[in-house]
VEXLUM-421128 format. One record per residue: residue number from 1; chain; x, y, z of N, C-alpha, C in turn. Coordinates in steps of 0.05 Angstrom, whole numbers. Atoms other than C-alpha are relative to their C-alpha. Layout:
N
+-----+---+--------+--------+--------+--------+--------+--------+--------+--------+--------+
!   k ! c !    n.u !    n.v !    n.w !   ca.u !   ca.v !   ca.w !    c.u !    c.v !    c.w !
+-----+---+--------+--------+--------+--------+--------+--------+--------+--------+--------+
! NUM ! A !      X !      Y !      Z !      X !      Y !      Z !      X !      Y !      Z !
...
+-----+---+--------+--------+--------+--------+--------+--------+--------+--------+--------+
END
This chain:
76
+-----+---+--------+--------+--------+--------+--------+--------+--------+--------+--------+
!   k ! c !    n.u !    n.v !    n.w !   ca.u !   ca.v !   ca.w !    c.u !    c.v !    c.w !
+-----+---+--------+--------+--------+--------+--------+--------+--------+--------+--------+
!   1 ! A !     -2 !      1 !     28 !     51 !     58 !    161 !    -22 !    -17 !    -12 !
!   2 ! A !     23 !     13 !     15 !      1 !      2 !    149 !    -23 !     22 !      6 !
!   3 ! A !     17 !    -24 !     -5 !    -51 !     50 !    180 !    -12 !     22 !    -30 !
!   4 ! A !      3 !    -21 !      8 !    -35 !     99 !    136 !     -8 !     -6 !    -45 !
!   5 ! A !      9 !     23 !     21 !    -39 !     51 !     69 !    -20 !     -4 !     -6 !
!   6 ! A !     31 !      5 !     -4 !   -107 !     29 !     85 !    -12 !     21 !      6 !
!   7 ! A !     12 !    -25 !     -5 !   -126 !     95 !     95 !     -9 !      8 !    -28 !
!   8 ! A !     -2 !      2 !     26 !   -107 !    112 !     29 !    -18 !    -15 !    -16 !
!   9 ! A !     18 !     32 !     14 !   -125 !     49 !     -6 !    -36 !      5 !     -2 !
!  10 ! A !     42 !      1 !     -3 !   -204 !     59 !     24 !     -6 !     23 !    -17 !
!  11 ! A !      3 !    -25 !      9 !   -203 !    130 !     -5 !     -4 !     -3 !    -28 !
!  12 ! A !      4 !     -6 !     36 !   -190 !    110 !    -80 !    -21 !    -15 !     -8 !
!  13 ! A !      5 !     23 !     11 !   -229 !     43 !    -80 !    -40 !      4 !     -4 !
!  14 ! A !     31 !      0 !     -2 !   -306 !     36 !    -93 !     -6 !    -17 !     25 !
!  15 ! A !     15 !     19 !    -30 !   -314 !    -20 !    -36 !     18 !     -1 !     25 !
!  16 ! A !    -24 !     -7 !    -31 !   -274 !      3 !     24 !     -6 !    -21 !     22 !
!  17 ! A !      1 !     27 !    -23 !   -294 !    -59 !     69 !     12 !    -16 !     -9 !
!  18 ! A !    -15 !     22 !      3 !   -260 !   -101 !     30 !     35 !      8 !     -1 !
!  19 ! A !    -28 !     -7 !     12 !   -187 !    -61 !     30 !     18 !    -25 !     27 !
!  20 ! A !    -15 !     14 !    -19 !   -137 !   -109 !     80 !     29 !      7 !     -8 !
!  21 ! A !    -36 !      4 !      6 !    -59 !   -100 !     92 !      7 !    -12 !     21 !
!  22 ! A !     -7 !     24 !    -15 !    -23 !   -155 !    121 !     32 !     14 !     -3 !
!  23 ! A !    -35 !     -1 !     -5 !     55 !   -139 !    149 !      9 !    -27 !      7 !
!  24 ! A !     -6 !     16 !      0 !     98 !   -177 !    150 !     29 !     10 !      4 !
!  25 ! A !    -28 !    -20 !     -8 !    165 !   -152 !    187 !     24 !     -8 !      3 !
!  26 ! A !    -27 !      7 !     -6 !    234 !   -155 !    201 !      7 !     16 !     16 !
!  27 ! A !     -8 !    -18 !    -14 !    281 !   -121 !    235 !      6 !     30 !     -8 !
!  28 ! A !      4 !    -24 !      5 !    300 !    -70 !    184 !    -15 !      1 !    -24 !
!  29 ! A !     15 !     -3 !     23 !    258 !    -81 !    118 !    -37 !    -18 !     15 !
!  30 ! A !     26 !      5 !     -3 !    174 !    -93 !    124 !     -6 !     -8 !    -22 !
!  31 ! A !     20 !     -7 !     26 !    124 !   -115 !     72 !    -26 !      0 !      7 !
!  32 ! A !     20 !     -4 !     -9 !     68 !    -96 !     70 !    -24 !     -5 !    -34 !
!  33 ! A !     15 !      1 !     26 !     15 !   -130 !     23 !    -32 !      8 !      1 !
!  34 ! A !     22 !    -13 !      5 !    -40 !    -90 !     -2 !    -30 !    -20 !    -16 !
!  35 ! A !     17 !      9 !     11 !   -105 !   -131 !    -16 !    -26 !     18 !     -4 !
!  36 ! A !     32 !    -17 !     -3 !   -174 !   -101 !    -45 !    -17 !    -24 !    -19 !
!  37 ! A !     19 !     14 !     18 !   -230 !   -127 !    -97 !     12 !      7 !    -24 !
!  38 ! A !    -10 !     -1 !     22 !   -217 !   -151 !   -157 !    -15 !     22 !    -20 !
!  39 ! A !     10 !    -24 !     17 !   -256 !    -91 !   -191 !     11 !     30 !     19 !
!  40 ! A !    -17 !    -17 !     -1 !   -210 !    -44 !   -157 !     26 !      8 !      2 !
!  41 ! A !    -27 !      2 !      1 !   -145 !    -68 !   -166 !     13 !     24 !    -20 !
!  42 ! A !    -11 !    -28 !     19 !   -135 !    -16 !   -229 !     -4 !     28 !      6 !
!  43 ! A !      3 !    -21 !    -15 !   -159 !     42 !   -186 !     28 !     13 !     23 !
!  44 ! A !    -15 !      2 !    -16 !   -104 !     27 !   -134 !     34 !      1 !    -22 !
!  45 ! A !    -31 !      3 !     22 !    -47 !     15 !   -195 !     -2 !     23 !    -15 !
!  46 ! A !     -1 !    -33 !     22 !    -70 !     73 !   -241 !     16 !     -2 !    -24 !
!  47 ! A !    -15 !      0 !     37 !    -45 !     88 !   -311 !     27 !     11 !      3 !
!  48 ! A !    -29 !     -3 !      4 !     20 !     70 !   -321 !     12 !    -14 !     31 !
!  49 ! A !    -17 !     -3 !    -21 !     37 !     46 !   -249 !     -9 !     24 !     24 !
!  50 ! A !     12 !    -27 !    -17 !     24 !    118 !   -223 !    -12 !      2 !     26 !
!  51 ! A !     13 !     -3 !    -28 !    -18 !    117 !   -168 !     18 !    -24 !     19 !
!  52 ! A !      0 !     13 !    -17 !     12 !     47 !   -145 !     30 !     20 !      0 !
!  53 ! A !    -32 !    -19 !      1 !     86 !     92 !   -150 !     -3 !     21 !     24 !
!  54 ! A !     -4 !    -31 !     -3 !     59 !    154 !   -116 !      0 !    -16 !     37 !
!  55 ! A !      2 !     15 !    -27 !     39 !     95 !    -54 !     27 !      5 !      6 !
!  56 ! A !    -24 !     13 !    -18 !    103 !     71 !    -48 !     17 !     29 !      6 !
!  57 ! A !    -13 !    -24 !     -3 !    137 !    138 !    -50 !     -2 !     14 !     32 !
!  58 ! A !      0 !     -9 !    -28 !    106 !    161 !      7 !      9 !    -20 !     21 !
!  59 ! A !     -7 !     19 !    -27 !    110 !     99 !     49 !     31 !      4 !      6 !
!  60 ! A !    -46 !     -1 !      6 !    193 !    104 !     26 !      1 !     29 !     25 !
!  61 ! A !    -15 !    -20 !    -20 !    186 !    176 !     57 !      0 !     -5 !     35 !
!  62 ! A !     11 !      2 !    -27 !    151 !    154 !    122 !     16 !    -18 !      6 !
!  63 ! A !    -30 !     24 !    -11 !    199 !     87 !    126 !     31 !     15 !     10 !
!  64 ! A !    -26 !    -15 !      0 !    258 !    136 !    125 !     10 !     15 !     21 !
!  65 ! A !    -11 !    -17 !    -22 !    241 !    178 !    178 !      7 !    -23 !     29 !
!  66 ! A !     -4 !     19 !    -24 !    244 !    113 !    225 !     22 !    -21 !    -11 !
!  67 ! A !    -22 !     19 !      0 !    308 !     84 !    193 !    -11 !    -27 !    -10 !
!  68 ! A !     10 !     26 !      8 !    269 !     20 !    163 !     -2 !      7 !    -33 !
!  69 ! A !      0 !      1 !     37 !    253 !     -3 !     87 !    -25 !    -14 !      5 !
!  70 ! A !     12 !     20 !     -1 !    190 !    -20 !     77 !    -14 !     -4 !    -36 !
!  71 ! A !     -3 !      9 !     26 !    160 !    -49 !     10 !    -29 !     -8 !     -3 !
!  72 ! A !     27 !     -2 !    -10 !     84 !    -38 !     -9 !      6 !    -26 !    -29 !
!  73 ! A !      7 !     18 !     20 !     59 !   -106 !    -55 !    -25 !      4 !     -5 !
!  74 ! A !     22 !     -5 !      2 !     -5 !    -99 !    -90 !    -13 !    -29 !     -9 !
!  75 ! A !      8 !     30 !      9 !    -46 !   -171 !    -84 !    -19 !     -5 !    -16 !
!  76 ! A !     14 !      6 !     16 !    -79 !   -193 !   -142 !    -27 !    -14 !     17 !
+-----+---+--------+--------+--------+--------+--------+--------+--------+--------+--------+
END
């Protein structure tokens, strides 16, 4: 799931060396915080939320099929 985040993440951002996700786990809930550059934080959030929504959506579907919760944060 982080993998797949930072996959993502590099795809929308203008400076893809700087994308990082740091977990941070449990047994049944994860977080997972999303860092990039401060000139692509609104690329990654999108109008209205949106894009950062459409993230977590999927991660929710991918957490689901392995019985976990995980919970994407986007770091200022």
């Amino acid at each position: 799931m982080k993998e797949m985040i930072e996959i993502l993440a590099r795809a929308l951002v203008d400076e893809p060396e700087l994308v990082s996700v740091n977990e941070v786990g449990g047994m049944h809930t994860s977080i997972l915080a999303l860092t990039v550059a401060k000139a692509d934080i609104g690329k990654v959030v999108g109008k209205q939320g949106r894009t950062a929504d459409a993230l977590r959506t999927l991660l929710n579907a991918v957490s689901a099929k392995e019985k976990k919760r995980t919970l994407l944060e986007i770091v200022d």
